[in-house]
Backbone bond lengths (Angstrom), bond angles and torsions (degrees), N, CA, C in turn:
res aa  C-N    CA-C-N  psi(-1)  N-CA   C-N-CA  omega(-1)  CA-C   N-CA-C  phi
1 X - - - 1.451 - - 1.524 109.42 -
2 X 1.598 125.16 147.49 1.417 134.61 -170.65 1.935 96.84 -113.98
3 X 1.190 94.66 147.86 1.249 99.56 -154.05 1.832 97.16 -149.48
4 X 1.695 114.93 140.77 1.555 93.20 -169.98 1.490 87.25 -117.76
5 X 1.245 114.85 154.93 1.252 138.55 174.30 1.960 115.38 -87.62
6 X 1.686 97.22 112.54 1.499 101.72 -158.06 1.645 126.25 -69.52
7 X 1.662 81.79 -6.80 1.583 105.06 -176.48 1.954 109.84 -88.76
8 X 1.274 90.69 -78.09 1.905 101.11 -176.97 1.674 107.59 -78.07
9 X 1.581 122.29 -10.24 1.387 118.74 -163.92 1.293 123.60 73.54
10 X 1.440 126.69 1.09 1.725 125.03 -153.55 1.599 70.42 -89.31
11 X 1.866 91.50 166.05 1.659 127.82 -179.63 1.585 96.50 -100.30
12 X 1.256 90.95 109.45 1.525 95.24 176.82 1.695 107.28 -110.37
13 X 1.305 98.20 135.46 1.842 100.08 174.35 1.877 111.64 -74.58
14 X 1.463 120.98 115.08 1.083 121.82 156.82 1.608 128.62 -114.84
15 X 1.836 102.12 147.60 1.901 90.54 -166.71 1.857 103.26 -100.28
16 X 1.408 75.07 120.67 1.619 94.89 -167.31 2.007 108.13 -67.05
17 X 0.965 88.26 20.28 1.615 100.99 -176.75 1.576 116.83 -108.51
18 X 1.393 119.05 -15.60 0.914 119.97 -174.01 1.779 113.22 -92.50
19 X 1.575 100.71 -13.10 1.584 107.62 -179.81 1.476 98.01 -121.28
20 X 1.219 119.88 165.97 1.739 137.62 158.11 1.313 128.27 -84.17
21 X 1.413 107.34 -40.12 1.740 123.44 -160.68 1.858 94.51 -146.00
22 X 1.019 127.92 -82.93 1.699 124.57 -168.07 1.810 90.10 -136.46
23 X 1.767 93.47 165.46 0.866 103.82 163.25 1.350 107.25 -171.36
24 X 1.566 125.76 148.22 1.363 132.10 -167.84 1.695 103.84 -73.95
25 X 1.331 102.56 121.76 1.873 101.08 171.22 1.492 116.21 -131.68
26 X 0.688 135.32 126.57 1.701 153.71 158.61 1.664 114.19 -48.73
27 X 1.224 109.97 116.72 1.466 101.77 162.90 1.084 130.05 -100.19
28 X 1.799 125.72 139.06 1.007 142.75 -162.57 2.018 128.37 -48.65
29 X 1.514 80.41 -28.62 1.666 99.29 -151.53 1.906 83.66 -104.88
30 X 1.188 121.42 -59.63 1.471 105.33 -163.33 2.134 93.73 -104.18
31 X 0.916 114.28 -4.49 1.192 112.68 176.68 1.917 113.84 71.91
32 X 1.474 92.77 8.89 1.657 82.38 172.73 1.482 120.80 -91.80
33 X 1.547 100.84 164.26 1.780 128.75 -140.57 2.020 87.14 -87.80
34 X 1.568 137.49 107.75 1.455 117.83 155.65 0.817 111.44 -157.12
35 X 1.667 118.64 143.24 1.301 145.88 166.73 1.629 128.16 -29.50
36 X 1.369 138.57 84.57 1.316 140.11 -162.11 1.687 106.80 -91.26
37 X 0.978 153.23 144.98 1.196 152.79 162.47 1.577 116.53 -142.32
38 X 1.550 112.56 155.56 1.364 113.38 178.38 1.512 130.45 -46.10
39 X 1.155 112.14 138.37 1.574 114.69 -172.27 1.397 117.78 87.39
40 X 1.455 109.34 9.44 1.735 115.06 173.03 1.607 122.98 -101.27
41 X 1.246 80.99 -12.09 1.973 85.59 167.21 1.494 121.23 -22.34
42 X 1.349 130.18 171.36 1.304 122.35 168.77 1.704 86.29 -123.31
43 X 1.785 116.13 167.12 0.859 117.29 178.88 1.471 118.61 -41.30
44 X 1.605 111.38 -172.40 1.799 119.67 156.95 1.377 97.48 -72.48
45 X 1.477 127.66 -47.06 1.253 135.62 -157.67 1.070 115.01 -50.66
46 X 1.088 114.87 -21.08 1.693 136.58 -136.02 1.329 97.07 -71.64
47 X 1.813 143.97 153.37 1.506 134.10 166.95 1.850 104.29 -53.62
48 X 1.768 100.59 168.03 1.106 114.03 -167.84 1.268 107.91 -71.11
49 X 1.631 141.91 151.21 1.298 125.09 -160.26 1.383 104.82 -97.89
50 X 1.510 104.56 153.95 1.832 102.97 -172.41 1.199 129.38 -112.86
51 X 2.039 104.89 30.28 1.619 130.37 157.86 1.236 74.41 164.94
52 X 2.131 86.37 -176.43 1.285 126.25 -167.52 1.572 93.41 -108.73
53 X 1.478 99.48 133.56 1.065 119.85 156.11 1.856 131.63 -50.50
54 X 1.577 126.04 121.88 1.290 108.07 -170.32 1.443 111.94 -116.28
55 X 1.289 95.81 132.87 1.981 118.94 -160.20 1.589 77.95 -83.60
56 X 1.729 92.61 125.17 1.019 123.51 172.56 1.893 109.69 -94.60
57 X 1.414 105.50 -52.69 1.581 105.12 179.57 1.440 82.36 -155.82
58 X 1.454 115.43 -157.04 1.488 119.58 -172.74 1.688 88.70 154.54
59 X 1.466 103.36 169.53 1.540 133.90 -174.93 1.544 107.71 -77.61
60 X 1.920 119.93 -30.84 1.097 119.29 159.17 1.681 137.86 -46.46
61 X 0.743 134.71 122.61 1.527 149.99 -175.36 1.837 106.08 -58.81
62 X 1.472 150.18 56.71 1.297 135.42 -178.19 1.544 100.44 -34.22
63 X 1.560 104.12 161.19 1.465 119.72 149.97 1.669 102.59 -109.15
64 X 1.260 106.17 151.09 1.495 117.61 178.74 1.910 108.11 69.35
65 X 1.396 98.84 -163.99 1.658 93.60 -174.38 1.393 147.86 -36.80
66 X 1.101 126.20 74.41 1.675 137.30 -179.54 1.835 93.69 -18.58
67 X 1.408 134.43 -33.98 1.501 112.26 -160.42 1.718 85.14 -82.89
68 X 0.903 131.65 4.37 1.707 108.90 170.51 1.641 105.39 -82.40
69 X 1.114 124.16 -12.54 1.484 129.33 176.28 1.331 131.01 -109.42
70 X 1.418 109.16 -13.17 1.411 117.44 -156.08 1.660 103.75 -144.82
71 X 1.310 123.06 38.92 1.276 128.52 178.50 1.382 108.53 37.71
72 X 1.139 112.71 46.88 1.889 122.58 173.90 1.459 111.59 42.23
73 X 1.228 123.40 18.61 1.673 121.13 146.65 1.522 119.10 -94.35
74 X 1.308 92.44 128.60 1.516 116.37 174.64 1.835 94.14 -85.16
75 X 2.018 92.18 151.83 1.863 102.73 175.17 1.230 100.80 88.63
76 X 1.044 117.54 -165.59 1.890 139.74 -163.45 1.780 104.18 -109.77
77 X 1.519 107.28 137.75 1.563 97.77 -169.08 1.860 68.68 -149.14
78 X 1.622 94.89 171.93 1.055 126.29 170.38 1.438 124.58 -118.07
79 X 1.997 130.20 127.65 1.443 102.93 163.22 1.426 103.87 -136.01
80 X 1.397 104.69 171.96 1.335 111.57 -161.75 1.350 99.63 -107.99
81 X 1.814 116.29 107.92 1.347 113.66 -178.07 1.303 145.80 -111.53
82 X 1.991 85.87 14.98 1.460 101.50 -175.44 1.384 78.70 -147.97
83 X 2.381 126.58 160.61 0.826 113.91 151.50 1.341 99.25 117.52
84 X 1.401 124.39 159.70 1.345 123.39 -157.68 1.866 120.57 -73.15
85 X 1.521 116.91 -26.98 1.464 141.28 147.58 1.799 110.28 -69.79
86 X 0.867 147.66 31.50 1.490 159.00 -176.21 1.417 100.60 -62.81
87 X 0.991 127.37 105.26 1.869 141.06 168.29 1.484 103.77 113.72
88 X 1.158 140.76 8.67 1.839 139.19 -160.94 1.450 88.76 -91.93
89 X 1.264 123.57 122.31 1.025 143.67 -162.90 1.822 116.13 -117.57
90 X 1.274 125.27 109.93 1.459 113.78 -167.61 1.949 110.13 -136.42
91 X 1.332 92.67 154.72 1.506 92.39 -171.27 1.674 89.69 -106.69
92 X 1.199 94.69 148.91 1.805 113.22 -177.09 1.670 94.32 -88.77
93 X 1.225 134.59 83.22 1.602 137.83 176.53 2.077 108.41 -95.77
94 X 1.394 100.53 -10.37 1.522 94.58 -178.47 1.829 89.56 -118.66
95 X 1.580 96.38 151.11 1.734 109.17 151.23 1.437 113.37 -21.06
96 X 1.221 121.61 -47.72 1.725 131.01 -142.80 1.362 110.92 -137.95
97 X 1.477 128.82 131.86 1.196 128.47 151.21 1.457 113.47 -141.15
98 X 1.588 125.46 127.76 1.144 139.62 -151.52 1.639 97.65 -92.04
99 X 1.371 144.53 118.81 1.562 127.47 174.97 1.732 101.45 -80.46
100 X 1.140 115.03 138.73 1.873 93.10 164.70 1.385 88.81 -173.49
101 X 1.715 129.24 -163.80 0.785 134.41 160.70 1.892 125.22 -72.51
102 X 1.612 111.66 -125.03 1.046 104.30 170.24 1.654 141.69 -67.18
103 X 1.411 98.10 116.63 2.119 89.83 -167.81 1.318 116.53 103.72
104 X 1.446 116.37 -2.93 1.804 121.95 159.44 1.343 94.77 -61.63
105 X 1.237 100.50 -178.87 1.414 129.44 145.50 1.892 130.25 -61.94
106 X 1.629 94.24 -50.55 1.577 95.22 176.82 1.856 92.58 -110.67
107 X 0.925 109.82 124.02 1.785 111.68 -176.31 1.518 108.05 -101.63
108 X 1.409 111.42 118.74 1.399 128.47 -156.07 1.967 86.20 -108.13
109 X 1.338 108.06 149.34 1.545 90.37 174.62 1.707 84.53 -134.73
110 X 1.590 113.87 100.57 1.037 124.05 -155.09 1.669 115.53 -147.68
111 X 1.223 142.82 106.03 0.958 120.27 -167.42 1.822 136.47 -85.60
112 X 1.257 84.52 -3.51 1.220 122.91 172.25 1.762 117.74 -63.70
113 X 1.418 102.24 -44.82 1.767 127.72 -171.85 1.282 100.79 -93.20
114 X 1.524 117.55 139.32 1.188 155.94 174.59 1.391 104.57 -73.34
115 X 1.241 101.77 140.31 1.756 122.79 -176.60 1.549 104.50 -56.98
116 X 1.210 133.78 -37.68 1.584 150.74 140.41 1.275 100.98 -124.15
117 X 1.347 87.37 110.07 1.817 109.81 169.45 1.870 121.68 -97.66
118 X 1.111 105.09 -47.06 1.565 132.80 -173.17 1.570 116.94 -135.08
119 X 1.556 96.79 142.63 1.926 97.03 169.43 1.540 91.12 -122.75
120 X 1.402 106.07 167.06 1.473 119.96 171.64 1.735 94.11 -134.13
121 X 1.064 128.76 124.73 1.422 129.83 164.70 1.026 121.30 -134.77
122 X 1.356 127.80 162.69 1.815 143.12 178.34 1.023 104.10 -79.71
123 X 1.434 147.69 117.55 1.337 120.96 146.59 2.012 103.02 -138.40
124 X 1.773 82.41 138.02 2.006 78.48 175.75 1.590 98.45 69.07
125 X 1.295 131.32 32.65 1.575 114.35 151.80 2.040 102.53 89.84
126 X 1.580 103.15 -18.96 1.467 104.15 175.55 1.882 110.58 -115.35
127 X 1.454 98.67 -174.69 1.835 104.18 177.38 1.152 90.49 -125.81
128 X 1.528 85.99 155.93 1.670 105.85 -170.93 1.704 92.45 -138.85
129 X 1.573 99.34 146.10 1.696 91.80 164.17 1.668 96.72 -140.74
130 X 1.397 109.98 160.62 1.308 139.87 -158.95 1.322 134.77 -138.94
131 X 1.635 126.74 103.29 1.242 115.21 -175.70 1.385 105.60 -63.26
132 X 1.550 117.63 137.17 0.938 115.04 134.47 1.802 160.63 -103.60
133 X 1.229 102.27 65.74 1.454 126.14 -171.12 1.459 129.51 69.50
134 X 1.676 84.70 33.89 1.565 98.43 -168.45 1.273 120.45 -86.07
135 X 1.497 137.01 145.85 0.955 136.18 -157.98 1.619 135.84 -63.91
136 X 1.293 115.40 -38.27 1.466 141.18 176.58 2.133 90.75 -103.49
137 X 0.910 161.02 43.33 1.409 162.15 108.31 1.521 96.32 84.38
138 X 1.573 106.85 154.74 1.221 108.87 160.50 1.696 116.90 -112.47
139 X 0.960 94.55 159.42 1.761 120.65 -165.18 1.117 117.60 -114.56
140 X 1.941 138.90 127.75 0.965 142.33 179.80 1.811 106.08 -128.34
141 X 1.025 75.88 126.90 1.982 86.06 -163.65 1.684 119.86 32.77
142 X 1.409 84.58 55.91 1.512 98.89 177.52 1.618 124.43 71.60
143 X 1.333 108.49 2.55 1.227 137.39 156.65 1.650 117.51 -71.24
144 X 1.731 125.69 114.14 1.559 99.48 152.86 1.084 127.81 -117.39
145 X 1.653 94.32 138.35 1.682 114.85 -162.80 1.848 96.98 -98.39
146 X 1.145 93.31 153.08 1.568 114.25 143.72 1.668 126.32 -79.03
147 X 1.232 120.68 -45.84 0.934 116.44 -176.04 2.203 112.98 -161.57
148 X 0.806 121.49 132.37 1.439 107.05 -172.63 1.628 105.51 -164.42
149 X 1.586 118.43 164.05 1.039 106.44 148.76 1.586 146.50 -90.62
150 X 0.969 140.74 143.62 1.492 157.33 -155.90 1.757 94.92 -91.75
151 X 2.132 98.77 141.79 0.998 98.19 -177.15 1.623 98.84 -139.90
152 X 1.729 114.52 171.96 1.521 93.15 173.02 1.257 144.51 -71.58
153 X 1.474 132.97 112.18 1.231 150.07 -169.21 1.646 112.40 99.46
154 X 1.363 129.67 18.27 1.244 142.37 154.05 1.652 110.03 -45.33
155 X 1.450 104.33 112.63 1.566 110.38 172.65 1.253 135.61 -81.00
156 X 1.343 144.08 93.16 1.393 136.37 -161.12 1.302 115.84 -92.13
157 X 1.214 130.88 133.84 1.548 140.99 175.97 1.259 132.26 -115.12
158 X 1.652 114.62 94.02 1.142 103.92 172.87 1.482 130.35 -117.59
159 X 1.144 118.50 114.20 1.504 110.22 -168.48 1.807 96.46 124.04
160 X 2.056 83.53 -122.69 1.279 95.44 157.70 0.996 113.46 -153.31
161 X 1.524 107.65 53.52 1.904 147.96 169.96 1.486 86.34 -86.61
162 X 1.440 110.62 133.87 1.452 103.72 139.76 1.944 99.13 -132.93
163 X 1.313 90.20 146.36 2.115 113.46 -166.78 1.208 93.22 -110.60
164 X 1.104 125.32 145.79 1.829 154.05 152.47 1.296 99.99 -99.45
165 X 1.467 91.96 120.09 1.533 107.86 174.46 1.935 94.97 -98.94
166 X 1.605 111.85 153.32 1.206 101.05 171.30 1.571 107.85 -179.64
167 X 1.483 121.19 143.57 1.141 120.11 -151.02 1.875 108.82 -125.70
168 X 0.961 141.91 158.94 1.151 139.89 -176.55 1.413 117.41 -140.35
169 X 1.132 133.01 154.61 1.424 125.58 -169.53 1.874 96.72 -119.29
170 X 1.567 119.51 141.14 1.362 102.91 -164.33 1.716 120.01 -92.75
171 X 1.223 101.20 162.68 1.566 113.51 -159.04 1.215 102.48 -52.76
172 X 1.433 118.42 169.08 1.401 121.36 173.20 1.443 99.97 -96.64
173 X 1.571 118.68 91.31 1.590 99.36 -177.45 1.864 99.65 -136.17
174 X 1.325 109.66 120.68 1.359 103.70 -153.03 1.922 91.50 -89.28
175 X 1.264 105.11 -34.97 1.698 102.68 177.39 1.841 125.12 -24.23
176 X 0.742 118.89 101.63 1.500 122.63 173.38 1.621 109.37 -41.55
177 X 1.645 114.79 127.46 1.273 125.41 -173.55 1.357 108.53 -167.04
178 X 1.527 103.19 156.08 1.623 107.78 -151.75 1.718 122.74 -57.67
179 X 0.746 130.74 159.76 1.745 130.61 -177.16 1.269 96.05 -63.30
180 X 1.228 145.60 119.08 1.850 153.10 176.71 1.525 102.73 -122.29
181 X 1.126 110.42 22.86 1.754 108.99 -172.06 1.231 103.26 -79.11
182 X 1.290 131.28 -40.49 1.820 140.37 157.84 1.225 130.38 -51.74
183 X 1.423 112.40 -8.85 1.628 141.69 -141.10 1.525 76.47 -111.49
184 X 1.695 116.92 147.09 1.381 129.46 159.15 1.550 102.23 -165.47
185 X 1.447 116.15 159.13 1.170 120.58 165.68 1.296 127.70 -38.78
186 X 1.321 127.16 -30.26 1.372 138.99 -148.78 1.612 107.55 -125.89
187 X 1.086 124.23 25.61 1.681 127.90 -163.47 1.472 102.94 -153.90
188 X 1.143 135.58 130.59 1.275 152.30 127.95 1.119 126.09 -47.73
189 X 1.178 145.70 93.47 1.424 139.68 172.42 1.551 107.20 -125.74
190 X 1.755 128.16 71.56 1.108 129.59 126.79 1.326 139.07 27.64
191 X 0.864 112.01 -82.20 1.398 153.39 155.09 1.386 132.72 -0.53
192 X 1.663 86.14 -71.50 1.465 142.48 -172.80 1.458 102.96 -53.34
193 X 1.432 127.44 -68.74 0.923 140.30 -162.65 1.649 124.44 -107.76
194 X 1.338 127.92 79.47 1.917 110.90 172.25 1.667 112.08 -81.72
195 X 0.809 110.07 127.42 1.380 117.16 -170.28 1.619 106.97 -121.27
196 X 1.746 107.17 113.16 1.443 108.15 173.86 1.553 103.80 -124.10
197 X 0.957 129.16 32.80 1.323 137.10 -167.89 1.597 106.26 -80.94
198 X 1.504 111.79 137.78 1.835 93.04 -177.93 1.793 89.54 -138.96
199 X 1.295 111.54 136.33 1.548 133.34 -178.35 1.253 87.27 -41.63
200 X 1.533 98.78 137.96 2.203 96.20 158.93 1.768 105.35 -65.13
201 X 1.535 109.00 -147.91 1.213 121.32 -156.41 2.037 99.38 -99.45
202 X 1.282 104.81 -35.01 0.959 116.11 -172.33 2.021 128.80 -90.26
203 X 1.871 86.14 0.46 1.543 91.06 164.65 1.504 106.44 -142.53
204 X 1.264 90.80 150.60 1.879 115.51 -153.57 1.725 85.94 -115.93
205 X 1.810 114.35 142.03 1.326 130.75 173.41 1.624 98.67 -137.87
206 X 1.405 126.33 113.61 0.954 119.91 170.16 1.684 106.50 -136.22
207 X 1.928 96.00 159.83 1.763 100.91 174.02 1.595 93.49 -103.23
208 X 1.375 103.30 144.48 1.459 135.35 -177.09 1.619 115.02 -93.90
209 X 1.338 150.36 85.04 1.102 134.69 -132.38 2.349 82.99 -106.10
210 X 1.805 88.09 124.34 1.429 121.41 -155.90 1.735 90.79 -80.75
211 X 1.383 123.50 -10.31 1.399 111.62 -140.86 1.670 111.86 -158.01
212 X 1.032 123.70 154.13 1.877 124.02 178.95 1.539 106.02 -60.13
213 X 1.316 124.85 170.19 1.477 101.88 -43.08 1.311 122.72 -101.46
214 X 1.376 126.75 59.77 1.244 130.23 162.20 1.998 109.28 -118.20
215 X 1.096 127.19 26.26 1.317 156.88 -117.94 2.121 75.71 -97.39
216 X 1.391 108.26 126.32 1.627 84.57 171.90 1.927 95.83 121.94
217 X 1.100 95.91 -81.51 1.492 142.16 -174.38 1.397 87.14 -24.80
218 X 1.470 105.03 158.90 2.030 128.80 174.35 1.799 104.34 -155.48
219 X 0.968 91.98 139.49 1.499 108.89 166.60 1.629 108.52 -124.75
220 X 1.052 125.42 130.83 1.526 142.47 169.94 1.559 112.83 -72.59
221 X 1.280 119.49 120.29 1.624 100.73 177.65 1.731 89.97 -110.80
222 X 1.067 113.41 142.22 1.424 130.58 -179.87 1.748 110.03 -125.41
223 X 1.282 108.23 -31.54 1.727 102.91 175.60 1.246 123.36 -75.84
224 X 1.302 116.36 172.33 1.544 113.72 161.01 1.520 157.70 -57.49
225 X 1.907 81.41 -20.43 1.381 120.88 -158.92 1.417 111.87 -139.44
226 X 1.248 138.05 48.12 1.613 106.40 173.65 1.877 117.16 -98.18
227 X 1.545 84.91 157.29 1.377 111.60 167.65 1.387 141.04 -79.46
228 X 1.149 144.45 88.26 1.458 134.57 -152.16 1.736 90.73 -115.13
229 X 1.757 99.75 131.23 1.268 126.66 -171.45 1.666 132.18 179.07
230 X 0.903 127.53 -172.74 1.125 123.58 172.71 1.280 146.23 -118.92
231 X 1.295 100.04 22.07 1.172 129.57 -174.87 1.955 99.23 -108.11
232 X 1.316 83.10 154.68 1.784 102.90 165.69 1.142 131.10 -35.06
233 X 1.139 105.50 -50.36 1.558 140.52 173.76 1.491 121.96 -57.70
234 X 1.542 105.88 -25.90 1.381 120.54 -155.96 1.528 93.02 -76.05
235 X 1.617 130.58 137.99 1.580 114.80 141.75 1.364 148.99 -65.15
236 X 1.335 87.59 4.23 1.751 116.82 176.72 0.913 96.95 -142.76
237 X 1.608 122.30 101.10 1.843 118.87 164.38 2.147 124.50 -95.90
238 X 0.912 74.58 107.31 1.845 88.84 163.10 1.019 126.47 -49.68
239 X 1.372 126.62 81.01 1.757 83.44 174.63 1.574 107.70 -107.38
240 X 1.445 107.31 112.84 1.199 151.64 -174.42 1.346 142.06 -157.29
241 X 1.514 109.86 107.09 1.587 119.01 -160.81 1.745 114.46 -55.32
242 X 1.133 104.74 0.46 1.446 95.48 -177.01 1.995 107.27 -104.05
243 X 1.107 113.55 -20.09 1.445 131.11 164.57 1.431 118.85 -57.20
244 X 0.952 111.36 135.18 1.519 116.56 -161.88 1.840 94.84 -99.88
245 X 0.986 123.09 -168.57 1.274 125.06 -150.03 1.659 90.40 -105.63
246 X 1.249 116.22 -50.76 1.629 101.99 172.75 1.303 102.46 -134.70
247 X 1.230 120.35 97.62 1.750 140.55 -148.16 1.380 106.69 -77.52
248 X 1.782 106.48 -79.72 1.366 96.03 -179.59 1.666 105.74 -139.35
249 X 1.229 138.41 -145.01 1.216 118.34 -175.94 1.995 101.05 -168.98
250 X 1.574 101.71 121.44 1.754 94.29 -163.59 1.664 94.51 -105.98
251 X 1.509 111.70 123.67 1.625 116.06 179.81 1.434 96.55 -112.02
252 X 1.766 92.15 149.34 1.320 107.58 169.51 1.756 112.09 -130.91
253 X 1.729 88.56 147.33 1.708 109.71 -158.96 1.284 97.56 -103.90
254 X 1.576 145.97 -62.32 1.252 154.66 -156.79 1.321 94.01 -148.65
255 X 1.763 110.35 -166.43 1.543 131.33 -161.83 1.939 88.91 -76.92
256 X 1.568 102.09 -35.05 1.539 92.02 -150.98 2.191 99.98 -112.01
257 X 1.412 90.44 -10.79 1.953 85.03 178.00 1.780 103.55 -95.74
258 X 1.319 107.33 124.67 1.703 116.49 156.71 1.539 103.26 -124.79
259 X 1.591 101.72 137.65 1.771 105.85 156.81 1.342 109.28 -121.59
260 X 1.297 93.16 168.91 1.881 116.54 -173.06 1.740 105.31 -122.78
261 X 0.983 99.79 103.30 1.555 90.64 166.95 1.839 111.67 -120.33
262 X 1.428 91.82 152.16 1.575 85.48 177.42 1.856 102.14 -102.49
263 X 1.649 95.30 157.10 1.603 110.57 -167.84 1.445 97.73 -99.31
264 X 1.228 122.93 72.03 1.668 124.64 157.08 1.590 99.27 39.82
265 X 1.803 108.08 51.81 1.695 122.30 172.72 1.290 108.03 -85.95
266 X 1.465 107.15 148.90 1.305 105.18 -169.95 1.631 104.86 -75.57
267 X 0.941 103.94 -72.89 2.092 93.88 -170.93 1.709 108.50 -74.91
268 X 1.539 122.09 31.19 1.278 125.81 159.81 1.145 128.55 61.04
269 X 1.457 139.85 137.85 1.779 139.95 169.01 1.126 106.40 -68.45
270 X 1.226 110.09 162.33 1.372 126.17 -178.91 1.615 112.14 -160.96
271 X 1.638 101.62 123.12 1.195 104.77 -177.73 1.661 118.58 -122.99
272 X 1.944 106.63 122.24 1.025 94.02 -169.38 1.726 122.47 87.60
273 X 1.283 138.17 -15.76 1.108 145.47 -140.67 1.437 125.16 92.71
274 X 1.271 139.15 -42.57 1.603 159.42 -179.86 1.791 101.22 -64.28
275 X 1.474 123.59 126.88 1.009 118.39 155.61 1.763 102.37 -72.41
276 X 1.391 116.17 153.12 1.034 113.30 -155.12 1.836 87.06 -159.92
277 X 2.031 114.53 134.26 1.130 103.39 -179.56 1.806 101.42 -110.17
278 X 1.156 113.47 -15.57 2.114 122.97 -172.62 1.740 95.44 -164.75
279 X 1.448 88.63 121.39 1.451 113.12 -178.87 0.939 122.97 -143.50
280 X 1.724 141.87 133.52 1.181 114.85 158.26 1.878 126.59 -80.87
281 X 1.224 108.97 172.01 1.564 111.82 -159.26 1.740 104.21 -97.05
282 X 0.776 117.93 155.36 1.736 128.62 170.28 1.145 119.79 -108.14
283 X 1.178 157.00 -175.18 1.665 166.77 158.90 1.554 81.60 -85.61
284 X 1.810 106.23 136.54 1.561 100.06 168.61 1.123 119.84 90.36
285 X 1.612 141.74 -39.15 1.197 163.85 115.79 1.938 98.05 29.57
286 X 1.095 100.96 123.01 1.890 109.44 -178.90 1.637 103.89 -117.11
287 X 1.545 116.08 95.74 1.571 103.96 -179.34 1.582 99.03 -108.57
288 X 1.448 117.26 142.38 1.268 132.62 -162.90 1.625 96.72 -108.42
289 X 1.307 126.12 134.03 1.655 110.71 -176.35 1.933 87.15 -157.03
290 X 1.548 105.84 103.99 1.592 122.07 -176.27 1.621 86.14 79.04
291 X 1.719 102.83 -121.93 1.118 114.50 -167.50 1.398 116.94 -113.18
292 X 1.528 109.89 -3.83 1.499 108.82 160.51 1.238 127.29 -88.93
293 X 1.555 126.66 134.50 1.397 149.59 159.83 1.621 110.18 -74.15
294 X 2.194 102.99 108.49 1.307 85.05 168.55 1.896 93.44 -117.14
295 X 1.508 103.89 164.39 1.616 118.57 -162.34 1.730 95.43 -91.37
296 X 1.086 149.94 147.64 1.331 135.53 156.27 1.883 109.35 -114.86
297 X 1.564 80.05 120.58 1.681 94.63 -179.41 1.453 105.92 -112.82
298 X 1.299 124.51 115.02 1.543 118.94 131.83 1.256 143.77 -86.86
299 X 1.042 127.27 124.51 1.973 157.07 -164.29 1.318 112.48 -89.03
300 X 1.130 139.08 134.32 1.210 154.69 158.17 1.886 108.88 -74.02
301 X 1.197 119.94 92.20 1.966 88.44 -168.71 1.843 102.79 -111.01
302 X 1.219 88.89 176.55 1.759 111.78 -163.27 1.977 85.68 -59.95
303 X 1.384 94.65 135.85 2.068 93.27 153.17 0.850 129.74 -76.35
């Protein structure tokens, strides 16, 4: 199936087999975050497509690892897929998250949305979301409710935000790896993590530079800790006006855990399409930082 991309317009090939009804896909070429559903195809006629579309989650059921579908968070997360925050990506880690403008929990900058507009809460093993007496109403698949329960890939609208609610069941991964239960897209916690861990001899982590003019290019990360920025200081220097001086920072835990967190940068990381503040990393992984695209590859290498 041909499929157009709402951002750059390119014809992207998607396999209409992997969803029933919609499903969240990523495009290849500009990396933006949108909602595809049945009956959106573009003709046969249509030009030849110029990649594959990448299934982010969908209505389909995976077998085996949920992070091939679900940006490797396990539980219920939220993203924002329409609307002036469009790709902000968040994991539901408390009972409660308030939607509203300034001083919620999820901060909508919307004029439309109520200072507390909406709740989303846990209760009894399910989520629930809730107007709260907000002025312009909230909406569940174009429905407005007062109050109901939430299901996977249920669209919420507030304003003229619309949120993907969506839930994942967790991987089967028996390897021991750090506690991330505090850990969310949207939080910095510093802190959290010292990382002196250094790859053995026989596995290679490198960034792939996606973009001009270092376009081609690899850097090897071998420490525990680096810094990517634009500053002097940085162990990865940018030089690129949109990079903040010490941008974001990629740690490594074992052969197979890396995270990305961003350092309170001004125009923000982004992974994959998703602004994103603590993540873990994938093989393949596309992080955007200003205007450079770096690729993240891990290697198996000779002893």
């Amino acid at each position: 199936m041909k499929i157009k991309c709402p951002g750059c317009l390119a014809t992207l090939s998607a396999d209409d087999e992997q969803y029933k009804q919609k499903a969240l896909l990523q495009c290849p070429e500009c990396l933006y975050v949108f909602l595809a559903t049945n009956g959106q195809a573009e003709p046969e006629a249509a030009a030849a497509a110029e990649g594959e579309a990448t299934l982010l989650t969908s209505d389909f059921v995976p077998e085996g690892d949920a992070r091939e579908f679900q940006w490797n968070v396990e539980g219920a997360s939220v993203t924002i897929i329409e609307g002036d925050r469009q790709g902000i990506h968040r994991r539901l880690t408390e009972d409660k998250l308030v939607i509203g403008r300034k001083g919620a929990d999820l901060e909508i900058e919307d004029k439309a949305v109520s200072r507390r507009h909406a709740e989303i809460r846990r209760e009894s093993g399910a989520w629930w979301i809730k107007d709260l007496g907000s002025t312009n109403g909230t909406f569940l698949n174009n429905e407005k409710i007062s109050e109901t329960e939430l299901h996977h890939l249920d669209e919420i609208r507030v304003g003229a935000t619309r949120i993907l609610f969506a839930t994942a069941s967790a991987p089967a991964d028996s390897e021991e790896r750090p506690d991330d239960s505090g850990l969310d897209r949207t939080k910095v916690d510093d802190s959290s993590k010292q990382s002196e861990y250094r790859l053995p001899a026989d596995r290679g982590l490198f960034l792939e530079f996606m973009t001009p003019p270092k376009k081609g290019r690899s850097v090897k990360v071998e420490q525990g800790r680096v810094v990517i920025g634009r500053s002097e200081e940085a162990d990865i220097k940018l030089d690129d006006q949109g990079v903040s001086r010490k941008h974001a920072m990629i740690e490594i835990y074992s052969r197979d855990q890396f995270y990305l967190t961003d350092l309170a940068s001004q125009n923000g990381t982004w992974l994959n399409g998703m602004r994103v503040r603590n993540t873990r990393l994938l093989h393949g992984d596309l992080i955007r930082i200003g205007s450079t695209v770096l690729k993240l590859v891990v290697q198996d290498l000779p002893a």
